[in-house]
Residue, then its C-alpha position, 0 to 999 in steps of 0.5 A: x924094598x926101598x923104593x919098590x912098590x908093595x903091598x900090606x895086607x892088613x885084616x881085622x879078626x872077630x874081635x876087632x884086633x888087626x892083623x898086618x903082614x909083612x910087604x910082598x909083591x902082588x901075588x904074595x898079598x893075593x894068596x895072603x888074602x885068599x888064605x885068611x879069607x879061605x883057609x885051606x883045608x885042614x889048617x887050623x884057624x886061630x883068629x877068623x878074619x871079618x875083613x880083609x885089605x890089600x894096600x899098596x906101599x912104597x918104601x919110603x913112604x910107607x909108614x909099616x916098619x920096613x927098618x928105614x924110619x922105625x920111630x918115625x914108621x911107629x908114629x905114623x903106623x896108627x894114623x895110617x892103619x885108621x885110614x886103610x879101615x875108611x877104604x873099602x876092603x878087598x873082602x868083608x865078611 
């Protein structure tokens, strides 16, 4: 994805733990989002979200691993995703 722009969704369960996915386009982070938000009938759920964030990356910039600056990426990850959590969410519980 180097260069594209993509979005991360990142949620955070009921014990306070994060959850990150990989980078999609919009679409995919949508239907990400709406699936831990709601999950669809049957699914059995292990970890239920209490907020949700969609945020938007560009490679290489962004700091989630994408294979382009791992250490790089590691140390940076922990700052940004304390950052992401001051932004409002997409979805709060």
């Amino acid at each position: 994805m180097t260069g594209e722009v993509h979005y991360h969704v990142v949620a955070e369960n009921d014990d306070g733990e994060l959850i990150c996915s990989d980078g999609f386009p919009w679409p995919g982070a949508h239907g990400l989002a709406a699936d831990l938000i709601s999950p669809p009938n049957g699914v059995t759920v292990y970890e239920p979200v209490r907020t949700v964030w969609i945020i938007e990356g560009t490679s290489p910039q962004c700091p989630f691993a994408h294979g382009d600056g791992v250490p790089r990426d590691e140390e940076a990850a922990s700052g940004f995703l304390e950052q992401v959590m001051r932004e409002p969410p997409y979805w709060s519980a």
